[in-house]
N, C-alpha and C positions, 0 to 999 in steps of 0.2 A: 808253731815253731817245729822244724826238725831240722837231723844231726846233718851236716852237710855233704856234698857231691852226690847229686849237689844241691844247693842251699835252695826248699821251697818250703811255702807256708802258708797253710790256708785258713788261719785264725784272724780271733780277737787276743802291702804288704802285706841317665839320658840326659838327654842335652834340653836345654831351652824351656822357656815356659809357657804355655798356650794353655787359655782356657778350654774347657769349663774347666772348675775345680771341685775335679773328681777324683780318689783314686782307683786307676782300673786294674784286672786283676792281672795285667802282664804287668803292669807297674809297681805292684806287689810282689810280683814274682821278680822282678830287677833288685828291688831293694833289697830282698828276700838271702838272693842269689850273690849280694855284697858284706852282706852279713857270716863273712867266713869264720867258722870257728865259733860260733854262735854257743854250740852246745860244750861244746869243751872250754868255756868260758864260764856260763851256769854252773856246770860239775865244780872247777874251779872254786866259785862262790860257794857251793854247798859244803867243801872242805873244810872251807874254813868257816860254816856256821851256818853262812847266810842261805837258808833254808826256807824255800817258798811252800813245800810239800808238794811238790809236782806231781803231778797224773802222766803217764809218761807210756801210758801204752795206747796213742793212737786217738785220733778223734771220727765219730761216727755223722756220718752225714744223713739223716731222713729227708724223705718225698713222702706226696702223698700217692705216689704211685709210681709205677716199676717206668713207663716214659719218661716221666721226670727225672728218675734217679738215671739210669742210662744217659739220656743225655748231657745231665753235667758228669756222671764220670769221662764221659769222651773228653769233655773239654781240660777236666783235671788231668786225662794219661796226655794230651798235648801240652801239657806245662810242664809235664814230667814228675807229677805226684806219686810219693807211692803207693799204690794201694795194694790194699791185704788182697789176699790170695780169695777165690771166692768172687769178687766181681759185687756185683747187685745182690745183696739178700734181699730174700722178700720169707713172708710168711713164720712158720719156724726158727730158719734161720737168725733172721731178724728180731725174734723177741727172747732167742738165748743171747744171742749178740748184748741184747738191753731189753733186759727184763722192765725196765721206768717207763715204757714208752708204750701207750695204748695200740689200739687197730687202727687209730687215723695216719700212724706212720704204717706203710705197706711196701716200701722198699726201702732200698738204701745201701751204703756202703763204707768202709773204714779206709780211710787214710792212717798210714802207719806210722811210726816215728814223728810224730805230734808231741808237743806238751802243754798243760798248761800249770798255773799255778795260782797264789792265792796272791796278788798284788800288796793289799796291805800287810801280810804275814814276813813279806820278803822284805818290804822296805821297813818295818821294824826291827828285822835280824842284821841290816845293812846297817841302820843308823846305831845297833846297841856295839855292833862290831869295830865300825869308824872309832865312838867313845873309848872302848878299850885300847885302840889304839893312840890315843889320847887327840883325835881332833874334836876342834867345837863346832859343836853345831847349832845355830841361834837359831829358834822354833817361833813362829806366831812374831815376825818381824815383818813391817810393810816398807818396801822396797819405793823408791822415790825417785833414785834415778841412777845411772848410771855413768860413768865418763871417763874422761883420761887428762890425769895435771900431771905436769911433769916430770914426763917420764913413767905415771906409775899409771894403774886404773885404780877407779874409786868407785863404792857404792856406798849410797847414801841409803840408811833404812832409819826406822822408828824406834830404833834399839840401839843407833850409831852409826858412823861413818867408819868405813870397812878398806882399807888400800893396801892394794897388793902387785906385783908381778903384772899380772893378767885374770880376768874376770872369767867367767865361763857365764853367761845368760840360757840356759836352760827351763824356761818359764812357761814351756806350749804356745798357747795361742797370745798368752798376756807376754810375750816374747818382744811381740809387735809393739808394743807403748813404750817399752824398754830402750829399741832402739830407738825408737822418734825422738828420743831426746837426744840423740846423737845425730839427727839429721837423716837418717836410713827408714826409709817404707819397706815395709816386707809384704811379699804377696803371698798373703797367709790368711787364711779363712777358719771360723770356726765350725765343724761338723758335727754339730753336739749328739751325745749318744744318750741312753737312757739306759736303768738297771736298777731293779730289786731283789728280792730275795725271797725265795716260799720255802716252808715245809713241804717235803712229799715222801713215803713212804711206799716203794724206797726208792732213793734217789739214783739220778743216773749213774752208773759205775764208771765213765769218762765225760769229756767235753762232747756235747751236741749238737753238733748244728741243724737247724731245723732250715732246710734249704725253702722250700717257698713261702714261710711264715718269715722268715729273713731274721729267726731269732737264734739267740746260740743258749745254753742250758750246760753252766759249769758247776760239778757238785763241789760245795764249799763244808768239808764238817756234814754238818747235819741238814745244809740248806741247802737251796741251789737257788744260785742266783742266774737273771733271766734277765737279757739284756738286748738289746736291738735299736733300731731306726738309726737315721743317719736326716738329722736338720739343720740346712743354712741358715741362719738368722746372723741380725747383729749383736743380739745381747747375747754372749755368751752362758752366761749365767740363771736365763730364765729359764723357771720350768713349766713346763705344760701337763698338766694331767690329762688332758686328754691322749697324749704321746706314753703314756703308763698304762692309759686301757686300752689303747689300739694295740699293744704288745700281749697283753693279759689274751685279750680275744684271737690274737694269733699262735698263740702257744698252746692256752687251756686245752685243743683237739687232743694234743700230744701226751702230755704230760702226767704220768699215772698217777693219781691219791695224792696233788699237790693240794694243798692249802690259797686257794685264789682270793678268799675273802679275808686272809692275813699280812699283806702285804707288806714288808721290811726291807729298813734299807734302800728306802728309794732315793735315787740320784739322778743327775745329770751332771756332764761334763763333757766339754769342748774337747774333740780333737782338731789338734795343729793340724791343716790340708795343706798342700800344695799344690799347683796346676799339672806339675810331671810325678806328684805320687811318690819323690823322692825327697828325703830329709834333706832339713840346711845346716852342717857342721861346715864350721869354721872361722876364719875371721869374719868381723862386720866389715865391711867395705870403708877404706879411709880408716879406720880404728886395727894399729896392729895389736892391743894389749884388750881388747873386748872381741871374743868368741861366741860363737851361736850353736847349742844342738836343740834344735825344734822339727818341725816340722816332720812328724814322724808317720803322720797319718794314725792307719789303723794299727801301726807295727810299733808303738812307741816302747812297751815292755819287750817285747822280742830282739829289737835294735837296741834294747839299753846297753849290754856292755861290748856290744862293736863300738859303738857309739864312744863309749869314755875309753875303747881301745884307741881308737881314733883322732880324739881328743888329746888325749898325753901326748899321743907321735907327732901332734899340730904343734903342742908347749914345751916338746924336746928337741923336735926340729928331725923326728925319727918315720914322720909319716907316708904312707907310701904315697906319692907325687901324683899316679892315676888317679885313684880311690879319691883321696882329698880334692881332686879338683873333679870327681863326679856330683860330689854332694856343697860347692861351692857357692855360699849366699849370694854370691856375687848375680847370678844366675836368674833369682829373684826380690835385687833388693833395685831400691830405685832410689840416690841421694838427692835431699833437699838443700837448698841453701840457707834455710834457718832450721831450728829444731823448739820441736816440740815435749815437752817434758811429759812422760809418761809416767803412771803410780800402778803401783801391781800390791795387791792385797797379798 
């Protein structure tokens, strides 16, 4: 994430949709670049609490070599990345830059005004915040189905039936089962990621991206967790170990006195894809009181409060007319004439 003018982003981001579903990195950079106000939104948040502990000077990109790193810098200064002054390090440079990082990294470079931060930290400070505000929020409740009786919208969960106003379905990739019971296909795929967590000593002093290991290294506390690939399948939920050691083997060159033989915190999870790379906020098609913010790709935390800015200006009737009809499900949903009842854990 960085601060805008303008808005680009090279972390862990149009019209129509056309396979494959992939997101590519102009299509990151579009979503990127509609995410106005992105940072003075976070700050926002941090006022009033909700505090991820951001790392906020910049993300380091390594190669294994000064070729490699030069050629994707060209391609970052044509998106208009900023980068630090200095260009390519290599040698020296490079390991005052980051001291974490062995001799297998031998170039590289800083993109500036980057952030990242600690996902589960933030959405604990959001949820403790909401409560002092006095809303509820119902935890470990299975969602069942969705819809709209008269006049209102309804959701059915395993803790109760919920009506209101208007729904918002925000649910990533289990978004899709959500709508089906309203009749709407979404063209939405799961691109599931991987990530765990090492000791290393000492850890990197920002966000790293390890460009041709295609792994990223964000220091967490005392960890750093290590996270990478990108796999189509249907089950979104399953995991592969062998997709945890193809990572381990891609990173271990790099990564000074980590702990390989400890691994913590291993996961997986689905990112929402779409064919054009861009989020689906808005109405469902046919349904005016059930809303969608999914499909966020790789940018799901970065677009989070464009996202619910966007959102409210949909449920106020305040939203800017362009915008909202860039990111329009309509774009990628397809109506059936029966529906299918979807259950989301």
């Amino acid at each position: 994430m960085r601060r805008p003018a303008p808005n680009w982003c090279a972390s862990s981001s149009a019209s129509g949709c056309a396979p494959p579903h992939a997101t590519t990195t102009a299509a990151r950079a579009r979503s990127a670049r509609s995410s106005k106000g992105t940072f003075e939104l976070f700050e926002e948040l941090e006022a009033l609490g909700v505090d991820g502990q951001a790392h906020k000077d910049g993300f380091l990109f390594a190669f294994p070599s000064r070729a490699y790193a030069a050629k994707a810098l060209t391609a970052f200064r044509r998106l208009g990345a900023p980068i630090a002054a200095g260009g390519v390090l290599t040698g020296d440079a490079l390991a005052d830059t980051e001291p974490a990082l062995t001799e297998g990294a031998r170039a590289g470079f800083v993109v500036d005004d980057q952030w990242s931060l600690d996902p589960g930290l933030f959405v604990d400070r959001l949820a403790e915040r909401l409560r002092r505000q006095g809303v509820e929020l119902v935890e470990g409740a299975r969602v069942s189905a969705v819809s709209e009786r008269a006049g209102r919208a309804e959701v059915r969960t395993s803790a109760g039936t919920y009506r209101s106003d208007a729904v918002v379905v925000a649910a990533g990739i289990w978004s899709r089962e959500l709508v089906r019971g309203l009749g709407v296909d979404l063209d939405l795929v799961a691109g599931k990621g991987y990530s765990f967590s090492v000791a290393a000593e000492p850890p990197p002093s920002r966000l790293v991206h390890l460009g041709a290991a295609k792994v990223v290294l964000t220091p967490m506390g005392k960890r750093v967790r290590v996270a990478g690939t990108m796999e189509f399948e249907r089950d979104p939920d399953r995991f592969r170990r062998r997709r945890v050691e193809a990572i381990v083997a891609a990173a271990r060159p790099y990564l000074r006195h980590a702990d390989w033989d400890d691994l913590q915190e291993e996961w997986v999870g689905p990112r929402p894809m779409t064919p054009d790379g861009l989020p689906l906020i808005g109405r469902v098609p046919g349904h005016s009181r059930v809303l969608l913010a999914t499909g966020h790709n790789m940018l799901g935390l970065m677009l989070a409060p464009a996202t619910g800015r966007l959102v409210a200006g949909l449920l106020t009737g305040d939203a800017d007319p362009a915008l909202s009809s860039r990111f329009d499900p309509v774009r990628c949903a397809r109506r059936y004439p029966w529906r299918v009842h979807g259950i989301l854990n």
